[in-house]
C-alpha positions as CSV (number, residue, x, y, z in Angstrom):
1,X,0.0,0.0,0.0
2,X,1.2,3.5,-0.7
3,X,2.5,5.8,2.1
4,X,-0.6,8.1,0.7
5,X,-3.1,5.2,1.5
6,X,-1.7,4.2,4.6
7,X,-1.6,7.6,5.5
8,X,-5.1,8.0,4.5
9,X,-6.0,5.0,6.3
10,X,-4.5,6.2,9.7
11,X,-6.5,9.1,9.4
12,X,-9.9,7.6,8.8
13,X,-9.8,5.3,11.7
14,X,-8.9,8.3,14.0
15,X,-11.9,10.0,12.8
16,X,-14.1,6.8,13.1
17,X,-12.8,6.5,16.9
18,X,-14.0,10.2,17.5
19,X,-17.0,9.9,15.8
20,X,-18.2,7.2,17.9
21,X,-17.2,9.1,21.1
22,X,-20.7,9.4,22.8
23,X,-20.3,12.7,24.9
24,X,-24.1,11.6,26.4
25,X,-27.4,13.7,27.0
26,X,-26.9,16.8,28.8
27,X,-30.4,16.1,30.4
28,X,-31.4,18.8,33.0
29,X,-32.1,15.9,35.7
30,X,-28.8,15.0,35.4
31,X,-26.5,15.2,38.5
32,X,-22.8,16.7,36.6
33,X,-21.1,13.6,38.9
34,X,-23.1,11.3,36.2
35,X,-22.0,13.2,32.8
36,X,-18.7,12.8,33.8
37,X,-18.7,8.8,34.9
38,X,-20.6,8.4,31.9
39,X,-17.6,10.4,29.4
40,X,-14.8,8.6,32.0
41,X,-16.4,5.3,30.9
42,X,-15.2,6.0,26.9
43,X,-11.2,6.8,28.3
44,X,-10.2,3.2,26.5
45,X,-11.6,4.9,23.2
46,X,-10.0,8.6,23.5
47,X,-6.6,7.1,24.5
48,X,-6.5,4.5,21.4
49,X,-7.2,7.4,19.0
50,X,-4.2,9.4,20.9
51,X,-2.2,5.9,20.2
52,X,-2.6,6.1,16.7
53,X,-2.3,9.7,16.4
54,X,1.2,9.6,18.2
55,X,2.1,6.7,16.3
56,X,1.1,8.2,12.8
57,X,3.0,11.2,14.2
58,X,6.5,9.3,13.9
59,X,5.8,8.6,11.2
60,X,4.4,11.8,9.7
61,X,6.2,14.5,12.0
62,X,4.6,17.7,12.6
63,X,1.3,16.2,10.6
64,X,-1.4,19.1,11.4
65,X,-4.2,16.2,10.7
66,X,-2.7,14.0,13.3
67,X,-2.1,16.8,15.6
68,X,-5.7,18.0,15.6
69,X,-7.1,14.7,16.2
70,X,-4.9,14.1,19.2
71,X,-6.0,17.0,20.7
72,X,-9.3,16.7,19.6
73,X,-9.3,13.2,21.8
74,X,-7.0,14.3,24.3
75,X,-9.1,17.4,25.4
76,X,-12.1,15.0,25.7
77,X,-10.8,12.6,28.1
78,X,-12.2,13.4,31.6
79,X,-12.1,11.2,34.7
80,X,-15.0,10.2,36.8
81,X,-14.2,13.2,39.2
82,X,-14.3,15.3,36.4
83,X,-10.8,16.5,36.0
84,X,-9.0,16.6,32.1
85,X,-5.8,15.3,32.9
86,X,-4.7,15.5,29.1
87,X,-5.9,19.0,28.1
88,X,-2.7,20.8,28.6
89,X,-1.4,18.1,25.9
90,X,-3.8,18.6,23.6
91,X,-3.3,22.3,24.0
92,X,0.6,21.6,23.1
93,X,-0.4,19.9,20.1
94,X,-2.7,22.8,19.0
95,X,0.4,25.4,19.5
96,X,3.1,23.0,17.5
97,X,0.4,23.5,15.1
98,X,0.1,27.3,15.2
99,X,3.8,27.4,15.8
100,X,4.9,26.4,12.1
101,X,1.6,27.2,10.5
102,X,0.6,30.4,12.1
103,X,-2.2,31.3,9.6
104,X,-4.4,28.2,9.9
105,X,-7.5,29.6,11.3
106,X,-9.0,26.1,11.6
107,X,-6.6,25.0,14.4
108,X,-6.4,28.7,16.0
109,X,-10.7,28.7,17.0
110,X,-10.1,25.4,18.3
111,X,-7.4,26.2,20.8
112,X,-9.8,29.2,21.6
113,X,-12.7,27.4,21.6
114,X,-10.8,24.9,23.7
115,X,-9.2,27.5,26.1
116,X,-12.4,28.9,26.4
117,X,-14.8,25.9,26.9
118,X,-12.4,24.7,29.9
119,X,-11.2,28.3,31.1
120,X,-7.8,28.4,30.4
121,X,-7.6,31.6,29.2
122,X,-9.1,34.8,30.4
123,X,-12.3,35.9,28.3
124,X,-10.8,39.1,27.3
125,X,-8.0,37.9,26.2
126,X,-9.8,34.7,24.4
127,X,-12.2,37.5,22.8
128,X,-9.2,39.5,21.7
129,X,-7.5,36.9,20.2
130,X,-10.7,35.4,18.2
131,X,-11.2,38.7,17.3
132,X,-7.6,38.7,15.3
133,X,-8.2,34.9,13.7
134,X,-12.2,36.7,12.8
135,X,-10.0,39.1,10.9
136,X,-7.6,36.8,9.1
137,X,-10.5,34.7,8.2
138,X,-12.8,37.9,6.6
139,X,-9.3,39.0,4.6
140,X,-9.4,35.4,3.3
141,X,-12.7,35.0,2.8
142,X,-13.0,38.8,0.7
143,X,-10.0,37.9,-1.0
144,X,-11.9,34.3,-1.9
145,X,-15.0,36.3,-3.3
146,X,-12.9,38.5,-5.2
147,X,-11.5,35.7,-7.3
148,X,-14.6,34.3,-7.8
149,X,-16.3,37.2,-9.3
150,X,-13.0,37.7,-11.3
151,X,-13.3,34.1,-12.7
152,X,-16.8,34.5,-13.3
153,X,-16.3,37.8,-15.5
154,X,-13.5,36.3,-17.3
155,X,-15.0,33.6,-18.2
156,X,-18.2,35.8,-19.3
157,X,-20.9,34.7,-16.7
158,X,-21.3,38.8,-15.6
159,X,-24.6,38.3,-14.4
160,X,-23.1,35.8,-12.1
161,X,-20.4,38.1,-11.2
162,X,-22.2,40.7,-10.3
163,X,-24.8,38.3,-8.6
164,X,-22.1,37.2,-6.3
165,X,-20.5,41.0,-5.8
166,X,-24.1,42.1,-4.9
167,X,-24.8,39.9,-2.4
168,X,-21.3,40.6,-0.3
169,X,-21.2,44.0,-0.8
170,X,-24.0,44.6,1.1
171,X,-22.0,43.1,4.2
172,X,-18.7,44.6,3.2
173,X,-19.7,48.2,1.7
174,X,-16.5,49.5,2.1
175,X,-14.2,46.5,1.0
176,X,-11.8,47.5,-2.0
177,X,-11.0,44.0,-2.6
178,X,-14.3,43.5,-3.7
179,X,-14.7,46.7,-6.0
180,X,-11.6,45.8,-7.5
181,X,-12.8,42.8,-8.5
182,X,-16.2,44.0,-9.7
183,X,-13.9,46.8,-12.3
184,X,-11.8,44.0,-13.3
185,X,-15.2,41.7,-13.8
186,X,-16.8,44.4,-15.7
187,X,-13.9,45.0,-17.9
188,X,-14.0,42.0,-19.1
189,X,-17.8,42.4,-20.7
190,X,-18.2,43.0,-24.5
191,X,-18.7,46.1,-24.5
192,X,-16.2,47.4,-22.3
C-alpha cells in the first residue's frame, strides 16, 4: 500500500474513533457527577485514538491532521471526578500546530474554543485573540469572493459576477477588494 493510503487510512480510523465518542445527554435531571462517569467510561476509546495519532506522528512528523485529532481526543478525556488530565497536551499539540503554521485559522478557533470551553484563558483575552483569527479569516474569505467574481467575469458569466458581488457587498460596503474585483469583472464584458 502506498504511504498516501496508509496515511489515508491512519487518518480515517482516527476520525471513526472520535466519531463514535458518545459525549451523552446533557439532560437537565442530570446530576454533573453522572455526565462525567458516563464520558470517564469511553477513556479506552479517546486514548487509542491518541495511540494512533502519536504513532502516525513518527511517522508523519509535525502532521497538522494527526495533531488535531490528538487534541481533539486528548481534550475529551475526563475522569469520573471530572478532572482533564490530558488537556494541557492537547493544548501543546494545538500550539506545535500554530507554531509552524501560524495562519491556519481552523486550528487557532479550536485552541480558543478549547481554552475557552475549559477556562484556560481569560475571556478578554480569548475575545481579543478570536477577534484577530475573525479578521484573518474575513481577509481570506473577501479575497476568496474576489477571485470568484473575477473568474466568473473572465469567463463571461457577468450576471453571475455581479450576482455574487451584490450579495457581499452589502455586508462589506467599504471592502476595495471587492470593488476591484467587480472593475476587473466588468472590464471584461463585451462592451467594455
Amino acid at each position: 500500500m502506498s504511504e498516501l493510503k496508509d496515511f489515508i487510512k491512519l487518518t480515517e480510523e482516527i476520525e471513526s474513533i472520535l466519531d463514535s465518542y458518545d459525549p451523552g445527554e446533557l439532560a437537565p435531571d442530570k446530576i454533573i457527577g453522572e455526565i462525567f462517569k458516563e464520558r470517564a467510561k469511553q477513556r479506552p476509546i479517546l486514548e487509542k485514538a491518541v495511540q494512533l495519532a502519536t504513532a502516525g506522528l513518527e511517522k508523519y512528523p509535525f502532521n497538522a491532521a494527526l495533531l488535531r485529532m490528538r487534541a481533539a481526543a486528548r481534550c475529551r478525556i475526563v475522569t469520573p471526578e471530572g478532572e482533564f488530565p490530558e488537556l494541557e497536551l492537547a493544548e501543546q499539540d494545538l500550539r506545535t500546530i500554530l507554531e509552524f503554521d501560524p495562519d491556519n485559522l481552523k486550528t487557532g478557533f479550536e485552541l480558543l474554543d478549547m481554552l475557552f470551553t475549559f477556562s484556560g484563558m481569560e475571556n478578554k483575552d480569548v475575545a481579543e485573540v478570536a477577534q484577530k483569527f475573525a479578521t484573518m479569516a474575513e481577509e481570506l474569505l473577501l479575497h476568496n469572493l474576489a477571485l470568484q467574481i473575477r473568474a466568473l467575469g473572465y469567463g463571461h458569466e457577468h450576471s453571475s459576477a455581479e450576482e455574487v458581488y451584490n450579495q457581499w457587498i452589502k455586508l462589506f460596503p467599504d471592502s476595495d477588494v471587492l470593488k476591484s474585483a467587480k472593475a476587473d469583472s466588468d472590464s471584461m464584458k463585451p462592451d467594455q
